[in-house]
N, C-alpha and C positions, 0 to 999 in steps of 0.2 A: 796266295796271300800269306802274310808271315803273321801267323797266333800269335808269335811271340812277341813283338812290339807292339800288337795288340790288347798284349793284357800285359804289356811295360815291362819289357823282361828282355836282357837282349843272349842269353843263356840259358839252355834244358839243365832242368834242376838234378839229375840224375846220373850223367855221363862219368862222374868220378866213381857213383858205387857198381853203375855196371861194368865200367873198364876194367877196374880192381877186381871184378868178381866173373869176370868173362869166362875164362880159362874151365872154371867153375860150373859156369850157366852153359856151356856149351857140352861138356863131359858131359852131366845130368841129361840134359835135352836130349841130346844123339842119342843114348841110349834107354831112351824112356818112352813110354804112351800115352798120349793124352785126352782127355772130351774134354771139349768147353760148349759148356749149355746156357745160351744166350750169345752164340759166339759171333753172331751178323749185327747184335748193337755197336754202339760208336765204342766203347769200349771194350768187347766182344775182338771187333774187328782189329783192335789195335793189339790186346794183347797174341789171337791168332799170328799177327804176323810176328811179332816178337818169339814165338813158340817154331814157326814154319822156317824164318830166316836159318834156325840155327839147327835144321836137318833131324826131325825126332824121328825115332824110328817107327810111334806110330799118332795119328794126328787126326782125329774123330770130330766135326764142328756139328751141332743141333742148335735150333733155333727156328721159333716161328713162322718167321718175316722171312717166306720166300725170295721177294725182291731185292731186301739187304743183303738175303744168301747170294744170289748171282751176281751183284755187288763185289761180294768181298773176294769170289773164286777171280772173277777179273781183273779185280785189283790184286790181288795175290799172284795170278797167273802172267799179268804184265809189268810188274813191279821183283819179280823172285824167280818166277818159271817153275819151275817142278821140283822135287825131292825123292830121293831113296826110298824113302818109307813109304807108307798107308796113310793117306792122306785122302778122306771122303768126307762131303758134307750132306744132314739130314733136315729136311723141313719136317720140321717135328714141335707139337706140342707135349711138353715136359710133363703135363697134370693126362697125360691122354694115355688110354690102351696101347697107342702104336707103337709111344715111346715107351712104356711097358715091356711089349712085345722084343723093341731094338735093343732092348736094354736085357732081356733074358738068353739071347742070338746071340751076346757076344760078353760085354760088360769087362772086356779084361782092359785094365787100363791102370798104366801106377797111379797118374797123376787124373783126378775129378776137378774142375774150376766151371763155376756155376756164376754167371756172371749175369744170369735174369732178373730184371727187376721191374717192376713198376716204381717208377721213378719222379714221377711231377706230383708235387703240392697239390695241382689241381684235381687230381684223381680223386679228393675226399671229398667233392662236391655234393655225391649222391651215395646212398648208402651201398648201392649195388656197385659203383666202381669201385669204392672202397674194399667191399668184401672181396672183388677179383685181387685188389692188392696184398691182402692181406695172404691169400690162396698162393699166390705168388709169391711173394716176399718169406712168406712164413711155412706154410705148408707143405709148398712143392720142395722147397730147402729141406724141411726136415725127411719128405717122402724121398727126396734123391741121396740124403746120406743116409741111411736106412740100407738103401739096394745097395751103395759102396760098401757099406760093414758087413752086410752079406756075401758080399763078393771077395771081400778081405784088399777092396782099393788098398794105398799106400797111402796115399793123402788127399785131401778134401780143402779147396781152396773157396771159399765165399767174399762177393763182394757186399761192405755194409755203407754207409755213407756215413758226411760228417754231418749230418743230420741230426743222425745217432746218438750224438754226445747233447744231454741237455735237450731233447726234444724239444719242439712248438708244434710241431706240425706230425702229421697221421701217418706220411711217409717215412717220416724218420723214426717216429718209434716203431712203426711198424719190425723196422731196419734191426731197433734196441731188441725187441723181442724177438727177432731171430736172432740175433748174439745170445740170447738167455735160450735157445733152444739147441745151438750152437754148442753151448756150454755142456747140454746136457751128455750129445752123440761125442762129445772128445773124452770121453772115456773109455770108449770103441773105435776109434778113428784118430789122428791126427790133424788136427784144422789148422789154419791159419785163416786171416781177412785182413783185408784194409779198408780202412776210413780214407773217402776220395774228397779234394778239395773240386769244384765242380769244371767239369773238361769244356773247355770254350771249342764254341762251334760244333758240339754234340748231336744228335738227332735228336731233333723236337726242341732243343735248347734254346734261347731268347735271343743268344749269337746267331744258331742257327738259321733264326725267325728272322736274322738281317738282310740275309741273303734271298729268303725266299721273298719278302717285303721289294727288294729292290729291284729283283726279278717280277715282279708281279707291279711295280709301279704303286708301291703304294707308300705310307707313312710310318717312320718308326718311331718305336712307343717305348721308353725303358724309365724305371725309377730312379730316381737320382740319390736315393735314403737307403739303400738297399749295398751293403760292400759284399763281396765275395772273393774269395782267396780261388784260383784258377791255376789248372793245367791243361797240356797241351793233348790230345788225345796219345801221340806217341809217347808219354810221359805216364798215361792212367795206363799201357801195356805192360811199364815198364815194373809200376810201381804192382801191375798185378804178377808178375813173373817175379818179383824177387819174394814178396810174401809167399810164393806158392815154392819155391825151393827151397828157400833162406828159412822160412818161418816155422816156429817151435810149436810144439801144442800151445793152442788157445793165445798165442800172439796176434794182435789188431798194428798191421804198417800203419804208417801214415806218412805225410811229406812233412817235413821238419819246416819250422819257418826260419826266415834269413830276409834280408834284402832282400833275394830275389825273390822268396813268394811273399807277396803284401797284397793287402785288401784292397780292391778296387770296384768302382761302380759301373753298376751297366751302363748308364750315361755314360762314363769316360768313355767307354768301350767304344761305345757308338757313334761318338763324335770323333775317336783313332780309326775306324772304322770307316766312315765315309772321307775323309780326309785324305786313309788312303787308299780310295778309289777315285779319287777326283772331284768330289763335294764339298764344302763349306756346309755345315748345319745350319738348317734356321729354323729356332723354337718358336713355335706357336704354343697358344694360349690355351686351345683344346680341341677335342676330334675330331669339331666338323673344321675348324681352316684346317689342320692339317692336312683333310683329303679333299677340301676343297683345294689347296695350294700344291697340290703335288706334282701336276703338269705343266705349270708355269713357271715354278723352282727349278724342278732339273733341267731346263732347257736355258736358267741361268746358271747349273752346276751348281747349285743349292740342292739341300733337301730339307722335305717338313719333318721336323722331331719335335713329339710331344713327351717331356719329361718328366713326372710328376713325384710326388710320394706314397709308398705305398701304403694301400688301406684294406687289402685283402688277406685272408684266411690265412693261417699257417705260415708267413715269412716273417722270418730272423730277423733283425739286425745286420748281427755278422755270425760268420761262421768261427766252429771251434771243431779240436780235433779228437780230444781227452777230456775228462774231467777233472776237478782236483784230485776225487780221492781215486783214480786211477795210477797207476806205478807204472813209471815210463824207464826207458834203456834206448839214451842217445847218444851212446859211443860207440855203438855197434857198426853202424854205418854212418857214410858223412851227412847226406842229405834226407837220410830216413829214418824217422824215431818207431820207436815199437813200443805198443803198451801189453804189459806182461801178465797175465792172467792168469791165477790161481781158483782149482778147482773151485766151482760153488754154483751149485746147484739145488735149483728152489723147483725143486718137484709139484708144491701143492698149486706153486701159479699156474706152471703149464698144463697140468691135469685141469686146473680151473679152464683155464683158456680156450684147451683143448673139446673140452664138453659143453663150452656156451658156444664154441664159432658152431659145434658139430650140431646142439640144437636149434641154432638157429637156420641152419641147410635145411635140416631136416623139416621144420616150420613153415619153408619158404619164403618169411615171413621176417622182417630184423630194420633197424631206424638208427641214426646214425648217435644217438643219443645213448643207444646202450653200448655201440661200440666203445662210443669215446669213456663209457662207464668203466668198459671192460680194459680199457687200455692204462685207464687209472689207478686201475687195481694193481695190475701187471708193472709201472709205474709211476710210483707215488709222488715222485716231485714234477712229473710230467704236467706241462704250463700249456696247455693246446689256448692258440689264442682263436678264437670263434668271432668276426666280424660281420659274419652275414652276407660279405663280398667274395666273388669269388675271381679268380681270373680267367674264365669263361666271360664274362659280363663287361670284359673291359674288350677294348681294338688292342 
């Protein structure tokens, strides 16, 4: 299936700065080492192969998700075949002993790119998945650069989202306060990150959900109020490979806008989507015709889509990359802006932060009321929209 006419684009936004910068990316590479921890996610996997195509001479993948892991060797092994180097992968939890353990065995690596995240809005539903996000997003980040400055890494690459920019939602700050934690370790380290525009057809993504919906014979459901600005998953490798070579202390990539990346709705999507697989959409009114009409539709090459507006927790409008009072540098590259980042570090929040998440472990005990207290702190223009709805509660 082509992403790319899918989210209205009939060009990858990127092939001008990697052509121009190949000769570059490839000298680096060849002669360099890397871990990528999270490296079986949709973006995980793509940047792996962007790193593997160009022969490193050493290439370390961790990450949870056993099954994504065997995944991405296969896809890697039948799409590239083999390389020169040390190329091994680890089913490893990042917060755990073992990867502790794999981590004191070896740890020599120039290049760190930590690409784990808890990633969906929906995570803040309950206060215990929240705190694993934040554990994630926030913790295990700072526990993994920690072991690189110990080690004396070369550089530290983290992915943050464009969430980030302007919060509404518990993911995305989440995201912000790792930037501010971020800020702290690049006086020991060299960081870089990028702000992702969201990768269509991702694991667990709404794109995603088209696929398994149609496979599974059932109804698809997208907001029609909801725009998002989309890349292509070889495009979120790309854009993490150049941040992680290209990128200065405490630089945030991000993709520039143009024509070719513009705001588009999941509805569009989904109606480019079936159209081209051989479907005509037909919106119904709500969720019981939809799954009542699903089996009499497709056998006229129709399908039921329910489109609605969205009224749940945490989602934007539209997305954004930067904020105003952020300071951008978009001459550097054709398609990729960078926002520039001057030391500044707010010590007393993360010690605050720091000692309510650790009392609250310790209590076992915490409601989602103080989080979002604590996050207010940490973020004071931060706008969490709270409706009560969640997207668990919806088809």
């Amino acid at each position: 299936m082509d992403f790319l006419s899918l989210i209205g684009r009939s060009d990858e936004l990127f092939t001008n700065d990697i052509t121009n910068h190949e000769d570059n990316l490839t000298q680096v590479i060849a002669g360099s080492s890397f871990l990528i921890l999270g490296g079986a996610g949709s973006i995980g996997q793509a940047t792996t192969k962007e790193i593997f195509k160009r022969n490193p001479k050493k290439l370390h993948v961790v990450d949870i998700s056993e099954n994504n892991m065997v995944e991405l060797v296969r896809d890697i092994r039948s799409s590239f075949g083999y390389i020169d180097g040390d190329f091994q992968t680890f089913v490893l939890d990042i917060g755990s002993i073992e990867y502790d353990a794999f981590w004191e065995a070896d740890g020599e690596y120039d290049y760190v790119l930590n690409l784990s995240a808890l990633k969906h809005v929906r995570s803040e539903k309950d206060p215990y998945t929240l705190m694993r996000m934040i554990n994630v997003n926030v913790f295990n980040t700072d526990k993994t650069l920690q072991q690189c400055i110990n080690k004396g890494i070369k550089k530290y690459f983290c992915v943050s989202t464009d969430k980030a920019a302007n919060p509404v939602n518990m993911m995305g700050a989440s995201k912000r306060i790792m930037e501010m934690f971020l800020m702290r370790r690049s006086q020991d380290i060299i960081i870089s990150t990028a702000r992702f525009a969201n990768v269509a057809f991702s694991d667990g993504s709404l794109l995603h959900g088209f696929n398994k919906r149609l496979e599974k014979k059932q109804p698809i459901v997208a907001p029609n109020d909801i725009k998002r600005y989309f890349v292509i998953p070889k495009e979120s490798g790309e854009l993490c490979l150049m941040s992680c070579v290209f990128g200065e202390n405490r630089d945030i990539f991000f993709p520039k806008l143009s024509e070719q990346l513009h705001l588009i709705t999941f509805a569009e999507i989904a109606e480019k989507y079936l159209r081209e697989i051989g479907y005509e959409p037909y919106l119904c009114k709500d969720e019981d015709q939809a799954r009542e009409l699903v089996n009499t539709l497709s056998a006229e090459r129709k399908w039921p889509c329910l489109f609605t507006a969205s009224d749940t927790t945490g989602e934007k409008d539209f997305e954004e990359f930067y904020t105003e009072n952020e300071v951008l540098d978009t001459t550097r590259f054709e398609n990729l802006g960078i926002i520039k980042n001057e030391l500044n570090v707010e010590e007393n929040k993360l010690d605050r932060f720091e000692s309510a998440i650790n009392a609250m472990h310790i209590k076992r005990r915490w409601n989602k009321e103080e989080i979002v207290d604590l996050f207010n702190y940490m973020i004071p223009n931060f706008d969490h929209k709270e409706t009560g709805k969640y997207l668990d509660s919806k088809m």
